[in-house]
Every structure is written in structure tokens, then in C-alpha cells.
CHARMM-style PDB file with segment names, atoms N, HN, CA, C and O in Angstrom:
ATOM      1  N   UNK     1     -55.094  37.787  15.484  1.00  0.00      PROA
ATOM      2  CA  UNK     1     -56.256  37.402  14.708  1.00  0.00      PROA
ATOM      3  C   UNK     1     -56.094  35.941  14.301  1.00  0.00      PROA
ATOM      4  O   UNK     1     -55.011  35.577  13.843  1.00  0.00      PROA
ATOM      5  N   UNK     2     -56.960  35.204  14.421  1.00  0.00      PROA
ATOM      6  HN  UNK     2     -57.840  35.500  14.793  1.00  0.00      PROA
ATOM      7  CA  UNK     2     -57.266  33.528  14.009  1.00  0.00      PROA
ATOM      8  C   UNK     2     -58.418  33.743  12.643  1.00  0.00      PROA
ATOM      9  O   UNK     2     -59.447  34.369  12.386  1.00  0.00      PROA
ATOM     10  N   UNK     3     -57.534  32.835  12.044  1.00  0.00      PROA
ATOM     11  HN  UNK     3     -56.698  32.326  12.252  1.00  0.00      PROA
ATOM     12  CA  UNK     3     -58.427  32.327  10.850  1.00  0.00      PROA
ATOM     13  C   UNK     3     -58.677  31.108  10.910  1.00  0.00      PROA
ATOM     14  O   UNK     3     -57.993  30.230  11.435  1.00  0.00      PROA
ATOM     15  N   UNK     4     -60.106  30.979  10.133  1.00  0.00      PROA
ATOM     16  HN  UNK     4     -60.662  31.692   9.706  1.00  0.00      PROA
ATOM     17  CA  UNK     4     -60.710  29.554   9.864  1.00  0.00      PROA
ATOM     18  C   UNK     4     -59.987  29.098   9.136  1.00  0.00      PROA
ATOM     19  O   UNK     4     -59.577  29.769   8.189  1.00  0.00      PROA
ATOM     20  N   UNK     5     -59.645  27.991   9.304  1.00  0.00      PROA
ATOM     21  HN  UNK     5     -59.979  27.446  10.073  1.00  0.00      PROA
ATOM     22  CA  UNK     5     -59.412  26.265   8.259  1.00  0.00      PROA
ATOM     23  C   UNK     5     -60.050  26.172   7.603  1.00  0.00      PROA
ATOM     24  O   UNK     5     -59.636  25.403   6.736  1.00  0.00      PROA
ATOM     25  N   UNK     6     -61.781  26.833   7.245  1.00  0.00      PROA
ATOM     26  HN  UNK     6     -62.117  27.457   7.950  1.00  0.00      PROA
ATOM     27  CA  UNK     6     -62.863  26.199   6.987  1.00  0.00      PROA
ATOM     28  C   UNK     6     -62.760  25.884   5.153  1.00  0.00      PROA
ATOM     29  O   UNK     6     -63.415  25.082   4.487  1.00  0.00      PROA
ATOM     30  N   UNK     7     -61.844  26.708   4.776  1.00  0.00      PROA
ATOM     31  HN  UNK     7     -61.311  27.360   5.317  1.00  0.00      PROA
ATOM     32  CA  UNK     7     -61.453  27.098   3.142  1.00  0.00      PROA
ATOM     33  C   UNK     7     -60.071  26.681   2.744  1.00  0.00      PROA
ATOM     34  O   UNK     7     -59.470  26.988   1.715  1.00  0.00      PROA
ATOM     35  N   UNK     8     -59.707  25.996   3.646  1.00  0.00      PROA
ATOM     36  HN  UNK     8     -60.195  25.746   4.482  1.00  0.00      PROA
ATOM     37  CA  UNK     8     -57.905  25.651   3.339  1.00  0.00      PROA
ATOM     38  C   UNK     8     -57.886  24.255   2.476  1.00  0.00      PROA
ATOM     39  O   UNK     8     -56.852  23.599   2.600  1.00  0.00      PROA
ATOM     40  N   UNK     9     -58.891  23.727   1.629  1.00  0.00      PROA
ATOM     41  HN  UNK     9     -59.731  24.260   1.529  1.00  0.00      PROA
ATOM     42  CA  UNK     9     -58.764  22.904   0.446  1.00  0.00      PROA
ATOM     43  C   UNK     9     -59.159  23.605  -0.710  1.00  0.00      PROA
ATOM     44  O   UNK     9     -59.140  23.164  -1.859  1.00  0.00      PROA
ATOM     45  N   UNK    10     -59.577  24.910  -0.278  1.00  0.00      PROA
ATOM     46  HN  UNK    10     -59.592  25.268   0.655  1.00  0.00      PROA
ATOM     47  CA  UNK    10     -60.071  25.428  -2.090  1.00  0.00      PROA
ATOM     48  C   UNK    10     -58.902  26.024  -2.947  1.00  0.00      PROA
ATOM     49  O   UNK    10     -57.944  26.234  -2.203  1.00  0.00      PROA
ATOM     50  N   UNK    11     -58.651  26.355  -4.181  1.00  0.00      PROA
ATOM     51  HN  UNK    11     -59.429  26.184  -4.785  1.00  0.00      PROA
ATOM     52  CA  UNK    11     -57.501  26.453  -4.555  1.00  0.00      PROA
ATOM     53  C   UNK    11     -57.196  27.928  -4.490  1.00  0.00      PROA
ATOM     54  O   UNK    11     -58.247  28.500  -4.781  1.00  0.00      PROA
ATOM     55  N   UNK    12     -56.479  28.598  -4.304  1.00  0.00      PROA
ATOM     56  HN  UNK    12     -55.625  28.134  -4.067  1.00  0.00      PROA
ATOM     57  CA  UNK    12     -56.498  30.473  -4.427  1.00  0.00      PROA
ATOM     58  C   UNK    12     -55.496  30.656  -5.153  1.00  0.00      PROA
ATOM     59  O   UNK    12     -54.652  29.813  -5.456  1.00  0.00      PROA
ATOM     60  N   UNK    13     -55.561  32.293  -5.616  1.00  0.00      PROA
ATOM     61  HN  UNK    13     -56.246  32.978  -5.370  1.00  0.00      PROA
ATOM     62  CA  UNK    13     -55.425  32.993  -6.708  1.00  0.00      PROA
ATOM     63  C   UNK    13     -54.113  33.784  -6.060  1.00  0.00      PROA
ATOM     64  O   UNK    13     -54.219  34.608  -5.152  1.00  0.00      PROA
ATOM     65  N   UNK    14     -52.676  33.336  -6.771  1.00  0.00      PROA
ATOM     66  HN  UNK    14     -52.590  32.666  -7.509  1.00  0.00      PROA
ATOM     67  CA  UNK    14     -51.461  33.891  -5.720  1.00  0.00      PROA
ATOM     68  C   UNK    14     -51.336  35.858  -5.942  1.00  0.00      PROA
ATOM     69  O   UNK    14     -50.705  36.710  -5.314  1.00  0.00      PROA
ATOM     70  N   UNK    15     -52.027  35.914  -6.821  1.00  0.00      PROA
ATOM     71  HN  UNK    15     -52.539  35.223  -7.330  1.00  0.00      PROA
ATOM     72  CA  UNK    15     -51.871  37.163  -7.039  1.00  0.00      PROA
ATOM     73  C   UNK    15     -52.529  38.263  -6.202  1.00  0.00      PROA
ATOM     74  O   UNK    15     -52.050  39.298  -5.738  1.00  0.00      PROA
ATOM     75  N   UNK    16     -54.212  37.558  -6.116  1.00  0.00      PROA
ATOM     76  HN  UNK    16     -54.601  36.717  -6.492  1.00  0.00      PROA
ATOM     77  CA  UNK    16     -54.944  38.431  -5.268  1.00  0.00      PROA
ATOM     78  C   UNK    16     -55.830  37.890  -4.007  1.00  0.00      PROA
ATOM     79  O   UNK    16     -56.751  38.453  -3.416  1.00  0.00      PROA
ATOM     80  N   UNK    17     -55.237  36.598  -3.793  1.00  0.00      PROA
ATOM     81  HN  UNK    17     -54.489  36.140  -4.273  1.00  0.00      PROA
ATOM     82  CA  UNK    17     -55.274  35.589  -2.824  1.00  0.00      PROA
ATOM     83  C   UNK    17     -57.308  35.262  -2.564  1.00  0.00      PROA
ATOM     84  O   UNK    17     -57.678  34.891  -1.450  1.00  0.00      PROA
ATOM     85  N   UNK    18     -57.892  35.375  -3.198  1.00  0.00      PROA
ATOM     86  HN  UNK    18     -57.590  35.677  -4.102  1.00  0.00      PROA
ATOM     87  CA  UNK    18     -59.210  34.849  -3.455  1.00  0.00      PROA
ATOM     88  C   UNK    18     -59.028  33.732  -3.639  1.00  0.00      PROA
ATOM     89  O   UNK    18     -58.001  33.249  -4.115  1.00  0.00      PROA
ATOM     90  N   UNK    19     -60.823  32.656  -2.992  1.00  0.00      PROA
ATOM     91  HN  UNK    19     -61.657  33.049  -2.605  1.00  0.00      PROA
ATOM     92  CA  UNK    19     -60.456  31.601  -2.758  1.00  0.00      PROA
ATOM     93  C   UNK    19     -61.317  30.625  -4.088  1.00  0.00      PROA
ATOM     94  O   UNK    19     -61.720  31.559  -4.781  1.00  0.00      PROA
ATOM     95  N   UNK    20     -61.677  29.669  -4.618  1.00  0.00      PROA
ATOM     96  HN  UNK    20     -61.350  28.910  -4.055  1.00  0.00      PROA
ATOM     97  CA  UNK    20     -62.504  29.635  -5.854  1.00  0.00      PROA
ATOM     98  C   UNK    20     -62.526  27.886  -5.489  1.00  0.00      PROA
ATOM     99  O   UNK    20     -61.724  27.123  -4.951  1.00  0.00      PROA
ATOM    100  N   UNK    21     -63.855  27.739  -6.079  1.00  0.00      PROA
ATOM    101  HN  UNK    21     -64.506  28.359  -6.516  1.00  0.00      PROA
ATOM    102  CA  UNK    21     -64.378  26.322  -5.868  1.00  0.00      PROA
ATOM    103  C   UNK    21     -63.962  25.057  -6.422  1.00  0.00      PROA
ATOM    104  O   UNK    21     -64.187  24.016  -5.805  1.00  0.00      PROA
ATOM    105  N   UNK    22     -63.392  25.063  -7.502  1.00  0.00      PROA
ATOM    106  HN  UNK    22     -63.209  25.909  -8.004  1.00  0.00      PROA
ATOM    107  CA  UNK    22     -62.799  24.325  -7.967  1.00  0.00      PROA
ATOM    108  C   UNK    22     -61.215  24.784  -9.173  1.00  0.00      PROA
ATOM    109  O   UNK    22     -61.435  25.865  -9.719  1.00  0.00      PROA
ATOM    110  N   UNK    23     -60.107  24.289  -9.510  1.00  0.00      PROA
ATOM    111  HN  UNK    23     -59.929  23.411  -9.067  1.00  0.00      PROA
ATOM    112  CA  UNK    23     -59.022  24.816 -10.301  1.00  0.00      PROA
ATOM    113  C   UNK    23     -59.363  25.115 -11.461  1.00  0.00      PROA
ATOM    114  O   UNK    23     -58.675  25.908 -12.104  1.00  0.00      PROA
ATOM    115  N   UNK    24     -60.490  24.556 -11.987  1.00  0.00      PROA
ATOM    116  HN  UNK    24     -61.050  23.912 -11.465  1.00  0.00      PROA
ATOM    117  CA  UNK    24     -60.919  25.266 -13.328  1.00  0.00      PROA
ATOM    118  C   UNK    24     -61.575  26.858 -13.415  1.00  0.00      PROA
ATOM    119  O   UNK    24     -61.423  27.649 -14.346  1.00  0.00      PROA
ATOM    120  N   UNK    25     -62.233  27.039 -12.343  1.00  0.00      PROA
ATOM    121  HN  UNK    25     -62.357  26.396 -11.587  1.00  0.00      PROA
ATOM    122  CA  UNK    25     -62.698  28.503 -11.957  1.00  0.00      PROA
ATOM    123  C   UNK    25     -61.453  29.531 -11.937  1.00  0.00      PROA
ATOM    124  O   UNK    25     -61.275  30.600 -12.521  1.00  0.00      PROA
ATOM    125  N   UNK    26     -60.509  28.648 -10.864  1.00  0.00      PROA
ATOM    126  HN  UNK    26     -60.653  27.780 -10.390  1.00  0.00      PROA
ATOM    127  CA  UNK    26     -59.357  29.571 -10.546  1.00  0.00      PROA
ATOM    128  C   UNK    26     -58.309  29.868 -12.245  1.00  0.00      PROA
ATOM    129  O   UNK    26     -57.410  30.670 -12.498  1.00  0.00      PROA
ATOM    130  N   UNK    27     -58.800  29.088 -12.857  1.00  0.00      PROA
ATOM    131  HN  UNK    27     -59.531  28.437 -12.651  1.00  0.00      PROA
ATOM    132  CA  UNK    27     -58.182  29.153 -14.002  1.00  0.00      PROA
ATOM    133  C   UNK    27     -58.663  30.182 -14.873  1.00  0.00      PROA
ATOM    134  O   UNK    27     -57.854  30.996 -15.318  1.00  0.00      PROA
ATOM    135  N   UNK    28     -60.248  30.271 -15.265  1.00  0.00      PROA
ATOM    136  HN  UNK    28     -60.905  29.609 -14.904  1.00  0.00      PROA
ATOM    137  CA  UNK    28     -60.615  31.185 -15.635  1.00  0.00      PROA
ATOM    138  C   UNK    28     -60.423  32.568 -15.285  1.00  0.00      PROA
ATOM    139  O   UNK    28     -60.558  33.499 -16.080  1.00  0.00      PROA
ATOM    140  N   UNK    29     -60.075  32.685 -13.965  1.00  0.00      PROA
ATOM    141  HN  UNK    29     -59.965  31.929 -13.320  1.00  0.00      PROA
ATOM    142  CA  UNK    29     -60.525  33.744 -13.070  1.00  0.00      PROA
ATOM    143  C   UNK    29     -59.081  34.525 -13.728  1.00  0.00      PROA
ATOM    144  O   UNK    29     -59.157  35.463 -14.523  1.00  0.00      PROA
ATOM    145  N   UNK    30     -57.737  33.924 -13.215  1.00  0.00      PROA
ATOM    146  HN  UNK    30     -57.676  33.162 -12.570  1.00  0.00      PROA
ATOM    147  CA  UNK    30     -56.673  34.302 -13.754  1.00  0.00      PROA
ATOM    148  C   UNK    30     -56.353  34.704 -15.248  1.00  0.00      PROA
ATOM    149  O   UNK    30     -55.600  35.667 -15.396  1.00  0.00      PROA
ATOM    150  N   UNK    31     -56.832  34.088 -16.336  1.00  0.00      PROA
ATOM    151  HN  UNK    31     -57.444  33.307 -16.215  1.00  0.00      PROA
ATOM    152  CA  UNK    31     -56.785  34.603 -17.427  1.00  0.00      PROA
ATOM    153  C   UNK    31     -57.747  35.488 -18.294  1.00  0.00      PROA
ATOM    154  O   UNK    31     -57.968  35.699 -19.487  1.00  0.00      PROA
ATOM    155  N   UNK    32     -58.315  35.994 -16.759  1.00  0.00      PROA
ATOM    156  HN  UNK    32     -58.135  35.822 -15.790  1.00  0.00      PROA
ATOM    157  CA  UNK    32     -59.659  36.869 -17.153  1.00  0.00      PROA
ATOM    158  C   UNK    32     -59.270  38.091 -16.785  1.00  0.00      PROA
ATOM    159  O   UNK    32     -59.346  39.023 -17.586  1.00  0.00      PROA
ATOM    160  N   UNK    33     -58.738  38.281 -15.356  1.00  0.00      PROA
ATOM    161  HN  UNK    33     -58.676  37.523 -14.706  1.00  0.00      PROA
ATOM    162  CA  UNK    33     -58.574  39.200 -14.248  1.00  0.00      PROA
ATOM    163  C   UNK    33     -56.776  39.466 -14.576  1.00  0.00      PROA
ATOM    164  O   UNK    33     -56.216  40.514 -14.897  1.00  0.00      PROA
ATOM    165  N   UNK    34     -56.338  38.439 -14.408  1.00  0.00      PROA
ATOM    166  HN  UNK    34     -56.793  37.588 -14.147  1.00  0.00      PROA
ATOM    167  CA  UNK    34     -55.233  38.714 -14.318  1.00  0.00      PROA
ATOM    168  C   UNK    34     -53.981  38.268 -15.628  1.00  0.00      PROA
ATOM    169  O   UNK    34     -52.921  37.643 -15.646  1.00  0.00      PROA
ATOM    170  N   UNK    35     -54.895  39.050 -16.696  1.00  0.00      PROA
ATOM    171  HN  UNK    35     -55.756  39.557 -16.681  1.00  0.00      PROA
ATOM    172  CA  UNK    35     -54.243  38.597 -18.214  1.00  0.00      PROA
ATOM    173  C   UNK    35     -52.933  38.488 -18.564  1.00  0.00      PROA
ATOM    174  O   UNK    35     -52.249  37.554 -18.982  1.00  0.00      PROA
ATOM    175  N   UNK    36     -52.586  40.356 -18.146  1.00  0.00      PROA
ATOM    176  HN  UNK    36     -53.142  41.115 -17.806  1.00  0.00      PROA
ATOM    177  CA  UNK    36     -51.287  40.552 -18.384  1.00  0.00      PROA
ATOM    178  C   UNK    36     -50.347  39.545 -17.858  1.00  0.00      PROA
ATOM    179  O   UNK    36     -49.890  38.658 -18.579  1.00  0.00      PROA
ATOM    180  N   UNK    37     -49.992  39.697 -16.357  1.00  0.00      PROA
ATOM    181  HN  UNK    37     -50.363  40.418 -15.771  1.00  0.00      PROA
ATOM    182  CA  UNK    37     -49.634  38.529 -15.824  1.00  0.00      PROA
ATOM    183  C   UNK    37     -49.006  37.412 -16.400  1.00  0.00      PROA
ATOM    184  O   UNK    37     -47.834  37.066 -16.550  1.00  0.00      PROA
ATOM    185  N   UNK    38     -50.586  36.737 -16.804  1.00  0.00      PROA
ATOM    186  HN  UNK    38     -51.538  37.018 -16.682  1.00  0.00      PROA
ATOM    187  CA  UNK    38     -50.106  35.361 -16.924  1.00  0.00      PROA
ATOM    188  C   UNK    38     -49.456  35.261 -18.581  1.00  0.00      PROA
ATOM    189  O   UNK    38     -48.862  34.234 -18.910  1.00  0.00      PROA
ATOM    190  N   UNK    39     -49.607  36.266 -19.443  1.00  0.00      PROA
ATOM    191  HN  UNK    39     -50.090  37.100 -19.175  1.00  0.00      PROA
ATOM    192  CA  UNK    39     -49.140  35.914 -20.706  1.00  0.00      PROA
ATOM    193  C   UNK    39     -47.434  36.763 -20.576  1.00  0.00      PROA
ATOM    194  O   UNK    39     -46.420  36.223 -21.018  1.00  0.00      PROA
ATOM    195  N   UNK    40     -47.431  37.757 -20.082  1.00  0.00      PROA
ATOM    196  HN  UNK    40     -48.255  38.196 -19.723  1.00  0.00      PROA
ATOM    197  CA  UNK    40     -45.960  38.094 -19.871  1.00  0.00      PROA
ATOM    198  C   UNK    40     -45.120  37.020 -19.187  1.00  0.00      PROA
ATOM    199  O   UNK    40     -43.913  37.253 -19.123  1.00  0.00      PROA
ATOM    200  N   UNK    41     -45.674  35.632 -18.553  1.00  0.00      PROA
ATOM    201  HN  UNK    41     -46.654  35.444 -18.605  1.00  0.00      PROA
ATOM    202  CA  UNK    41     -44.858  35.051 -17.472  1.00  0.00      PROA
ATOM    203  C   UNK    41     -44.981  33.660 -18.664  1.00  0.00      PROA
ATOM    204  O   UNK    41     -44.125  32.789 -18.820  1.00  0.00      PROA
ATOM    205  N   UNK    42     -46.039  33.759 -19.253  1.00  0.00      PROA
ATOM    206  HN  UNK    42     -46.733  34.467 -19.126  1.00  0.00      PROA
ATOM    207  CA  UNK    42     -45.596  32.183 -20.741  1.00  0.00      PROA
ATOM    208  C   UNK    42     -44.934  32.737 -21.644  1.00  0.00      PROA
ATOM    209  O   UNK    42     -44.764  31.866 -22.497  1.00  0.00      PROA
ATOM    210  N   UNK    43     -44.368  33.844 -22.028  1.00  0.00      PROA
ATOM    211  HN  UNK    43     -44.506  34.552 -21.335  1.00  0.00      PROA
ATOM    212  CA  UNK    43     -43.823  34.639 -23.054  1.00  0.00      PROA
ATOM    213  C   UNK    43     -42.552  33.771 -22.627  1.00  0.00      PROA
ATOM    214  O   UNK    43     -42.455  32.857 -23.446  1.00  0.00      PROA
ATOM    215  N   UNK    44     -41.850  33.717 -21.962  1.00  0.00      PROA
ATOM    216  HN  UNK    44     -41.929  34.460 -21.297  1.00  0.00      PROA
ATOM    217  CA  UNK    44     -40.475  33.473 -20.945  1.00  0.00      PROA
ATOM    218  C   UNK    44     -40.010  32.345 -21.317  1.00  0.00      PROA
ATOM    219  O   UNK    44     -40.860  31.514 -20.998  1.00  0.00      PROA
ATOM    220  N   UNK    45     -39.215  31.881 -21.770  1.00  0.00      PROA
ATOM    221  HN  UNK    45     -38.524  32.555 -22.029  1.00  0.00      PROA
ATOM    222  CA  UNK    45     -38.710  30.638 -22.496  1.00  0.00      PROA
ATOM    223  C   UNK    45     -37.397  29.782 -21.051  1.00  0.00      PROA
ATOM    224  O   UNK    45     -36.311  30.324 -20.842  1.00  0.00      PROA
ATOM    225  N   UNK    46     -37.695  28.875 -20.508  1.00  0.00      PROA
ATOM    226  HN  UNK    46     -38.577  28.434 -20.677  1.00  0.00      PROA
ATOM    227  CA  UNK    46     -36.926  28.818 -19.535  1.00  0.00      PROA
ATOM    228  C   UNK    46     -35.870  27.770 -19.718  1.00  0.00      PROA
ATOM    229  O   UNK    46     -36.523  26.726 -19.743  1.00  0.00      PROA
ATOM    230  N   UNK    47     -35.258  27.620 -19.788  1.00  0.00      PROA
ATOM    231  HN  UNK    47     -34.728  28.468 -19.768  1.00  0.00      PROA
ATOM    232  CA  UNK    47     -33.666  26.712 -19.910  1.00  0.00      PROA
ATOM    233  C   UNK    47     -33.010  26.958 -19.243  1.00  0.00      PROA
ATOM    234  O   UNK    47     -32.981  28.009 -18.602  1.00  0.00      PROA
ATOM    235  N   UNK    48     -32.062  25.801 -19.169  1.00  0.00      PROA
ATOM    236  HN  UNK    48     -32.085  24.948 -19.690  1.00  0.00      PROA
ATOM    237  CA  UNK    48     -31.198  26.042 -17.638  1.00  0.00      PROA
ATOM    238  C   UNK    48     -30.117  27.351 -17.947  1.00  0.00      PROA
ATOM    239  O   UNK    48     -29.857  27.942 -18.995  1.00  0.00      PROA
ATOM    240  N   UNK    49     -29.747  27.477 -16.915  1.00  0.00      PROA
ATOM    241  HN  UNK    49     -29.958  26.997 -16.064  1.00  0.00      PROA
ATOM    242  CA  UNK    49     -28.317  28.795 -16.964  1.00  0.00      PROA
ATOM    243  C   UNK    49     -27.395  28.084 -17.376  1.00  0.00      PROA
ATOM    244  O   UNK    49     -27.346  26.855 -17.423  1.00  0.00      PROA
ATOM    245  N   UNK    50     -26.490  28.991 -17.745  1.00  0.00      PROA
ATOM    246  HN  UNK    50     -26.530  29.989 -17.707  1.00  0.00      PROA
ATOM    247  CA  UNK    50     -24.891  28.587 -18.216  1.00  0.00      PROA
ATOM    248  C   UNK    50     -24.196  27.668 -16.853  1.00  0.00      PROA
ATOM    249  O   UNK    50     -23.998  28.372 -15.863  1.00  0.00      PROA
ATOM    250  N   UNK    51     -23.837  26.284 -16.716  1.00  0.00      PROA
ATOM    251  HN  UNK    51     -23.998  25.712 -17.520  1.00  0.00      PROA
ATOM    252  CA  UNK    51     -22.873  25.750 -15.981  1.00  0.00      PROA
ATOM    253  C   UNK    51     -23.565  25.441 -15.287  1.00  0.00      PROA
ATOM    254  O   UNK    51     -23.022  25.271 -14.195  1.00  0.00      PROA
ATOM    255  N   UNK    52     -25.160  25.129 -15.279  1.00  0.00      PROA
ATOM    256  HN  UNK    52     -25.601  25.267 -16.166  1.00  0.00      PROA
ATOM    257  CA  UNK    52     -25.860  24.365 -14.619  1.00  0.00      PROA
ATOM    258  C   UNK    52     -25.598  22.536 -15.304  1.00  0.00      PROA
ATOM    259  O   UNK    52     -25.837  22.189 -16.461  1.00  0.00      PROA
ATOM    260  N   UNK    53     -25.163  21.814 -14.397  1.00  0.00      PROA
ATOM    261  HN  UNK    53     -24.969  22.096 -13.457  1.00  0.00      PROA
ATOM    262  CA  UNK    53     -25.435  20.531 -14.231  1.00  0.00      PROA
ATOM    263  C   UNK    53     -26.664  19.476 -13.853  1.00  0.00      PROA
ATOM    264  O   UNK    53     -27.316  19.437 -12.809  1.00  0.00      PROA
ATOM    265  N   UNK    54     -26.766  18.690 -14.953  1.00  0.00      PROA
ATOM    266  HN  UNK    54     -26.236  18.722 -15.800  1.00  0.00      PROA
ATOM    267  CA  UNK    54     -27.799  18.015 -14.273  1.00  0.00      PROA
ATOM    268  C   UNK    54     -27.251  16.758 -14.166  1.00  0.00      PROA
ATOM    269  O   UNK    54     -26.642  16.137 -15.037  1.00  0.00      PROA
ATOM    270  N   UNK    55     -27.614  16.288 -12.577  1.00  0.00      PROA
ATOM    271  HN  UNK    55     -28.109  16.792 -11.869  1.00  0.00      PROA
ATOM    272  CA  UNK    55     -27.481  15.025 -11.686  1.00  0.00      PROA
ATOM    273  C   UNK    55     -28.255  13.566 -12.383  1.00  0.00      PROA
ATOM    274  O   UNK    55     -29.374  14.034 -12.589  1.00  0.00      PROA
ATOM    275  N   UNK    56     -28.287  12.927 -12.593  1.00  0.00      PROA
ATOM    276  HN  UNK    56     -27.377  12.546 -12.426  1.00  0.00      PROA
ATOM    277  CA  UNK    56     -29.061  11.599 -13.230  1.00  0.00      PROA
ATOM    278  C   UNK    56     -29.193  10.502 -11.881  1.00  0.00      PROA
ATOM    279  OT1 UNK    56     -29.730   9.404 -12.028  1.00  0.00      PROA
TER     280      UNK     56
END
């Protein structure tokens, strides 16, 4: 099966791979549709691991 290119600049939705017209739509769409998601994944406080180095 071949797919069109014709949609490969619009931004999509990684969860349920829909395609949306501009990133503000896709934005809505996600904290509409896909609530849980996105607030269980900002809950998450991220810092490095133990004995991670950072390079300068």
C-alpha cells in the first residue's frame, strides 16, 4: 500500500495519529481527547538520574 505525501506538513496527534491544520488545533484536540494522557505525563518531574554527567 502507498500513501500520499499530500498531508506530510500537517502536524499529527502521536497518540491517535490524526492529522490537524494547524499546532494550535492539534493542541486543543489533545487536551480535549486525550486529557488523561497529557496531565499524567506533566505530573512527572524530570531531572537527571543518579551519575548522570553533564558535558559543557
Amino acid at each position: 500500500m502507498v500513501l500520499p505525501i499530500v498531508d506530510e506538513y500537517k502536524p499529527k496527534c502521536y497518540l491517535c495519529n490524526n492529522a490537524f491544520e494547524t499546532i494550535e488545533k492539534l493542541r486543543e484536540h489533545q487536551e480535549t481527547s486525550h486529557k488523561e494522557f497529557v496531565e499524567h505525563h506533566e505530573a512527572h518531574k524530570r531531572e537527571p538520574a543518579p551519575g548522570d554527567v553533564t558535558v559543557f
